[in-house]
N, C-alpha and C positions, 0 to 999 in steps of 0.2 A: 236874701229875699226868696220867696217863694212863689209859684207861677202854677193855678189851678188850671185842672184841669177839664172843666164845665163852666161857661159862663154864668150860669143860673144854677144856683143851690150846690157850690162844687164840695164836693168830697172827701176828695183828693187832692192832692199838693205835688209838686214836684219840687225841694231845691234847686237855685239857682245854679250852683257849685255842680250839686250831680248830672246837669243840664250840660255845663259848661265843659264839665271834664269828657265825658262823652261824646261833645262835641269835637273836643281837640285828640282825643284818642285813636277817631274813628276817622281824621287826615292821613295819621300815622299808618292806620291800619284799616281798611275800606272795609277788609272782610268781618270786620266786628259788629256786629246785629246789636239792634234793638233788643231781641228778644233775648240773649246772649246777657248784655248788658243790667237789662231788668233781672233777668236769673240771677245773677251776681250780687245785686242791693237785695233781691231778698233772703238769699243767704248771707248775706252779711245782717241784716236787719232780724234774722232766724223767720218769716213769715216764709208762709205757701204761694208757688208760682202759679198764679191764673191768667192764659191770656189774653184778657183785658186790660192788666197791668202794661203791655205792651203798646195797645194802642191807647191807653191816657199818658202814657209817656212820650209818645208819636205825637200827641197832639200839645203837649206842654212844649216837648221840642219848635215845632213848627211858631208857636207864640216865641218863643226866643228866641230864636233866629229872624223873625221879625221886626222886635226889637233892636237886637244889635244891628239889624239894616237901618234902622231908623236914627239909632243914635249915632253912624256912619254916617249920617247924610246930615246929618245938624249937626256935628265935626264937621265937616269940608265946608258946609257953608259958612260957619263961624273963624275958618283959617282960610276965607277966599280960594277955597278947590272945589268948586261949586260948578266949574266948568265940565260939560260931557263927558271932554274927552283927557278930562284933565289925568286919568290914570297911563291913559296912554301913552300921553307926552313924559311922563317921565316913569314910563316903566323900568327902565334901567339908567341907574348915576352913571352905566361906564359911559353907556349910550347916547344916553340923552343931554347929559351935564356937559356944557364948553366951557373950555378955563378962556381967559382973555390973552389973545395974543397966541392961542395955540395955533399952528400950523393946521391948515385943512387937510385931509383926507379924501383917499380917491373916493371914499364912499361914507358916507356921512352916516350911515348907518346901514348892518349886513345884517340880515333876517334869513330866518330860513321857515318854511311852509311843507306841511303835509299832510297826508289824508290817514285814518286809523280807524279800522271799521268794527275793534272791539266796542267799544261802549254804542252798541246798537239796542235801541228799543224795541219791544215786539209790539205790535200795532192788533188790538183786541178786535178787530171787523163786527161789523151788522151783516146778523144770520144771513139778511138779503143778499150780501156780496159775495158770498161765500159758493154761489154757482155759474157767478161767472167773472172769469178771466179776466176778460178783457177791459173792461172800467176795474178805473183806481179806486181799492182800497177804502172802504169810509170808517173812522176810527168809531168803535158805540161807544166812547166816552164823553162826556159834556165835554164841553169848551170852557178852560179856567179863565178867569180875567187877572191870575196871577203871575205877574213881568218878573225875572231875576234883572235886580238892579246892577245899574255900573254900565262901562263902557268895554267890557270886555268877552262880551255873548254879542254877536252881528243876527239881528231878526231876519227871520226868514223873507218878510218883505223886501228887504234891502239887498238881498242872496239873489230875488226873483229879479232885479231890477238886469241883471246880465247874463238872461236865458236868454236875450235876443242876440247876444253876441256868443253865447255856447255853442258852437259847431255839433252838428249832429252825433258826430264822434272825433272825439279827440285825439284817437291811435289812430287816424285813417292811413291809410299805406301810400297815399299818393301825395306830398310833399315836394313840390321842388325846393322847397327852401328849409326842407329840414333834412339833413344826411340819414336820421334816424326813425324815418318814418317807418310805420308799420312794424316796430318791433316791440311794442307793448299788448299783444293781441289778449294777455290774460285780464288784462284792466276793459274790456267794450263791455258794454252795459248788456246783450243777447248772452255773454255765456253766464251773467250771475243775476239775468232779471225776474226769475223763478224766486230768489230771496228777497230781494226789494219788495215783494209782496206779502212776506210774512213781518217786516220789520216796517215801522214808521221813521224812525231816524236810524239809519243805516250806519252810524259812525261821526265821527266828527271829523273838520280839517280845521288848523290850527297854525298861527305862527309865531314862533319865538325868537329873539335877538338872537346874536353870537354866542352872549354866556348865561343865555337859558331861562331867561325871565317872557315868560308866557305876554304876547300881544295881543293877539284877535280868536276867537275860536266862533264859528258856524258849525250848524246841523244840519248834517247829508242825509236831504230828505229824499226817503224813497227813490234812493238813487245810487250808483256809483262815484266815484271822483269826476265829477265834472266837472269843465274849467269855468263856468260860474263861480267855484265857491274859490278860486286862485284870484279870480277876476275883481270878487268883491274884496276882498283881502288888500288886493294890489290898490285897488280904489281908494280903501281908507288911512290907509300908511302912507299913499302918495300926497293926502288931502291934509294930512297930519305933520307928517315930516318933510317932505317937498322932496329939493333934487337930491343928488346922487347916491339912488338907492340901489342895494345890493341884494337881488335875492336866492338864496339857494332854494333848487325843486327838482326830484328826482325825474323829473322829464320836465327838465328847464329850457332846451331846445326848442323842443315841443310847444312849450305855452308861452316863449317869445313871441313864435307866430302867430298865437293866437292871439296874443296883448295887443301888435301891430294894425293886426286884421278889428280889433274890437272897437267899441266907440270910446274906450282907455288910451288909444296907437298913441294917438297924434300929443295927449298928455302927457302921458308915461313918455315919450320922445322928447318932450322939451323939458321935462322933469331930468331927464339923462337915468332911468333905469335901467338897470342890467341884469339880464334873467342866466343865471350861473347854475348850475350842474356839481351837488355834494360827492364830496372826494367817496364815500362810498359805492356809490352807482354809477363808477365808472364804467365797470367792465357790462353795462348794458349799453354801453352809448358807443356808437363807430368812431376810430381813431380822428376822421376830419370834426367830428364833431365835438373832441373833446378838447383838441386843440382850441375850440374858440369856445368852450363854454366849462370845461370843467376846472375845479379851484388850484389844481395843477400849476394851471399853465397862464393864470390869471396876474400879473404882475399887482405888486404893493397890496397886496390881499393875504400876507402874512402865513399864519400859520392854522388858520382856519380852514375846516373840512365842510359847514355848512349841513352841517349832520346831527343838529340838534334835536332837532323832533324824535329819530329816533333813540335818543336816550330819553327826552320827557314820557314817549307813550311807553317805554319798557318799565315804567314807575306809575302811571297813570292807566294802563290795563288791571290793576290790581281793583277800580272800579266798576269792571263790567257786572259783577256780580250782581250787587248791589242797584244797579241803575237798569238792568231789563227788561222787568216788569214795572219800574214805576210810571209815573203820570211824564207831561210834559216837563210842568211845572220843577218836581223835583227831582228828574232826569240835569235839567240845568241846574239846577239849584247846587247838589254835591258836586257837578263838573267843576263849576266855578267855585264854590269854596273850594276844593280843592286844589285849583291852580292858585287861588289868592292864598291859602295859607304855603301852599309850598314855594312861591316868591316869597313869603315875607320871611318866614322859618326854616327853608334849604336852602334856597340858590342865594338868597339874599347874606346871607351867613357864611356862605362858602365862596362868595365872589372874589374876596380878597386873595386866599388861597390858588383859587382859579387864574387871577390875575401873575401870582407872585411866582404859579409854577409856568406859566406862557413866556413869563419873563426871563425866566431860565432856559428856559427852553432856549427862547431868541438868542440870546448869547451863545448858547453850544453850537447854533447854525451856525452864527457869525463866527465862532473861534473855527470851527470846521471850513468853512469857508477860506479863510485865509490861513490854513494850516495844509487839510490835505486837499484842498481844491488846485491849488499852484501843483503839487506833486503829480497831481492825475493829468492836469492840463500839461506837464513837463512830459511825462510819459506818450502821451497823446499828440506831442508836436503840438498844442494850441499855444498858438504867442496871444492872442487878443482874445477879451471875454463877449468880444462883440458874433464871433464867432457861432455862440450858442443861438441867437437869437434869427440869424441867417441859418441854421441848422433847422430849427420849425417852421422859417420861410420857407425853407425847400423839402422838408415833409409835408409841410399844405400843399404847396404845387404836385407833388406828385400823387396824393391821396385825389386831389382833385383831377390830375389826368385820371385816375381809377375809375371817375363815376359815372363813363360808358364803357361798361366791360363788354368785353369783346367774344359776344354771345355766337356767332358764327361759326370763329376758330376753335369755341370751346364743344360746341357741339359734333362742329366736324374729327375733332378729336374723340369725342365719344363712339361716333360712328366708326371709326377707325381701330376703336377697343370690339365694338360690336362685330366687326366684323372678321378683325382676329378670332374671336372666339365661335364666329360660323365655321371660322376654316379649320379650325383643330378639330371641329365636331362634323366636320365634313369628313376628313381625313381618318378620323376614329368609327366612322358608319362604313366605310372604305375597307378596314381590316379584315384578314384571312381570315375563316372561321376554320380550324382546323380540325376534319372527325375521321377518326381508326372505325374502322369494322367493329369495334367492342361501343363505341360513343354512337355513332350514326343509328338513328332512329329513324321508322319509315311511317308511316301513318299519317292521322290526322295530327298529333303534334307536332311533328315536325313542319307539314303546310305549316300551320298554326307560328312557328318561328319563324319561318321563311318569310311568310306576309307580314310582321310583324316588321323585324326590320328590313323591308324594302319598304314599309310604311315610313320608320323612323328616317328612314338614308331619305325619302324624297322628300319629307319637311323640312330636313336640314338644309338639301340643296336651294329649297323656294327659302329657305331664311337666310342663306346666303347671299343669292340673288338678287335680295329684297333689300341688304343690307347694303350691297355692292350698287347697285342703283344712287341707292341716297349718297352713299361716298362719292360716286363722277355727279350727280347733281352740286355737290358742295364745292367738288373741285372747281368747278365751273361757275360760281356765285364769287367763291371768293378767288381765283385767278389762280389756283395752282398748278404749277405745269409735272410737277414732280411728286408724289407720292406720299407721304413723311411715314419717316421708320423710326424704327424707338432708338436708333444710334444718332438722330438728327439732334443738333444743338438746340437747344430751350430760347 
């Protein structure tokens, strides 16, 4: 068939076939243009590139892709998948399929969530806005009434629905209950909110199962990663899949507290969620905290790193190009094909594979395990395996004595460096100066030396002084009767 490209008196034609292969070429390969594309059929076809040919080809596109949503949705209604959220539920067979009789799992389902601020839109402003600052951004483009269908784009109204539980900032540095506060300082919305006003959708956040098939994706509007968009995420996987869910988050610490603290706490609590920490993003998270949150140390939680995302957006940045300058509309439009063909035609294809090498995997643990684990433990004097488990009881204990450091002694120790270094430079303004009848100069340079260092000798003394002060004040806060010298025991 053929697919005109004017409703009234058309022209033009596009094949279906040259529609469709385009289509499917252009998953594979994002960077493939339209115009690219048309260059190609008309050197194949020997005719002259005009571009116009580009945009009647744009617009024959957009009618077939039309269709195929349409004939997608009269499928699912006629095989009873007519449900919302019906993709959701079985977005992955490993995931979502129960055999009868199978043994339950500590987590009925492990996801992992992240934010990725390549596929950002530039936001085109009204002249008006453009002198001032401080009011947001108004797009000068109409508003479409065109939806991307399915249950796998969450609308911005539903995003909006957990700005009253988003905390002003999410890095904030005062935490009692997160060991890791304040160490995300490059993620606050003040050092990157100079770009939030050149771009309308800032990026996307997204979350995928264990082995890789795309869940939920929202658009980071005009914003940074804010825990709104974890928050709606967590909402509809909980609403979807119930209890024991597992999710990886590169400051999963972090957005426990915030789930608790939200109007989610008390759900997500009797739902049995558990906010987990990807084995890559360890080394930003402090040791107490990764004992209780990273995949480490997480028991019956296998061989999973929770690090999915970051291989999907190392495949799915290949769209920025393409997606920067467009509308709303077909900003969502190629994210979602996108992820829908690459579930049905990569990960879907390759889960088996994925499956059969974990499998393997699992066994060489297990062979290792009962091979050179006895050997190490033999070496080691361990009789019991119970042993290891009382080993991370008594590194949380001690990590947790850590978390009043002992600002006093440390400082008083500084002082005690400082004040070493008054006295060598005490001691050094102190030295002979030695002059022969051929060196001794009489004049005004000589004064000129003279004042100079009796200038230096009496700063040093008042910096001694000053330093020696603060060291008997310390001695005296914290009760020392005795001095400490660098030969004192640690």
């Amino acid at each position: 068939g053929i697919i005109p490209c004017s409703p009234i008196s058309p022209t033009t034609a596009i094949t279906m076939e040259a529609l469709n292969f385009y289509r499917i070429a252009r998953q594979h390969n994002p960077h493939f243009s339209i115009q690219a594309y048309v260059r190609t059929l008309c050197d194949l076809q020997g005719v002259q590139f005009y571009p116009y040919l580009s945009r009647q080809f744009s617009i024959a596109l957009d009618v077939y892709l039309h269709l195929l949503a349409n004939v997608d949705s009269l499928v699912h209604q006629a095989i009873s998948r007519s449900d919302p959220i019906w993709h959701l539920k079985h977005a992955c067979p490993a995931c979502t399929y129960t055999l009868k009789g199978e043994v339950p799992l500590k987590f009925s389902l492990l996801y992992t969530m992240d934010g990725n601020d390549s596929l950002k839109r530039v936001l085109k402003k009204l002249d008006s806005d453009n002198d001032n600052d401080n009011a947001p951004p108004r797009s000068a483009k109409l508003p479409s009434m065109q939806v991307v269908r399915g249950d796998r784009y969450l609308s911005r109204e539903f995003v909006d629905q957990f700005v009253a539980d988003s905390p002003a900032d999410m890095m904030a540095d005062e935490d009692e209950d997160n060991p890791c506060a304040g160490r995300w300082k490059n993620m606050r919305d003040e050092k990157t909110r100079k770009m939030w006003g050149v771009f309308d959708e800032s990026g996307i956040f997204m979350s995928a199962c264990r082995h890789g098939f795309s869940l939920l994706i929202a658009d980071m509007v005009q914003s940074s990663e804010q825990s709104k968009y974890p928050l709606a995420v967590v909402s509809k996987l909980l609403d979807t899949f119930g209890k024991d869910l597992g999710g990886g988050y590169d400051v999963g610490c972090r957005f426990k507290t915030t789930l608790s603290r939200s109007s989610l706490g008390c759900h997500a609590h009797d739902l049995n969620h558990t906010s987990l920490v990807g084995a890559f993003h360890r080394h930003t998270h402090r040791c107490l905290c990764q004992l209780d949150h990273l995949t480490t140390y997480i028991d019956r939680l296998g061989l999973e790193d929770l690090e999915g995302c970051e291989h999907i957006f190392s495949k799915s940045n290949a769209l920025a190009a393409s997606v920067r300058y467009a509308s709303i509309f077909y900003r969502q439009q190629a994210i979602a094909n996108y992820f829908r063909h690459n579930d049905d035609f990569e990960v879907y294809s390759n889960l088996t594979t994925f499956l059969y090498n974990n499998y393997k995997q699992a066994l060489n643990v297990l062979h290792d395990a009962h091979t050179t684990l006895p050997k190490l433990m033999a070496e080691l004097g361990v009789t019991d395996d119970n042993v290891f488990d009382a080993w991370l009881a008594e590194e949380r204990s001690y990590l947790m004595s850590l978390m009043q450091e002992p600002t006093l002694h440390m400082e008083y120790w500084q002082r005690l460096v400082n004040l070493s270094g008054s006295r060598y430079l005490d001691a050094a303004s102190m030295a002979w100066a030695v002059s022969t009848p051929r060196t001794v100069q009489f004049g005004a340079h000589n004064v000129t030396s003279t004042t100079r260092n009796e200038t230096v000798r009496r700063h040093t003394i008042e910096n001694y002084d000053k330093d020696l002060k603060v060291v008997q004040e310390l001695e005296v806060k914290l009760g020392i009767t005795r001095r400490w010298v660098p030969d004192d025991p640690v």
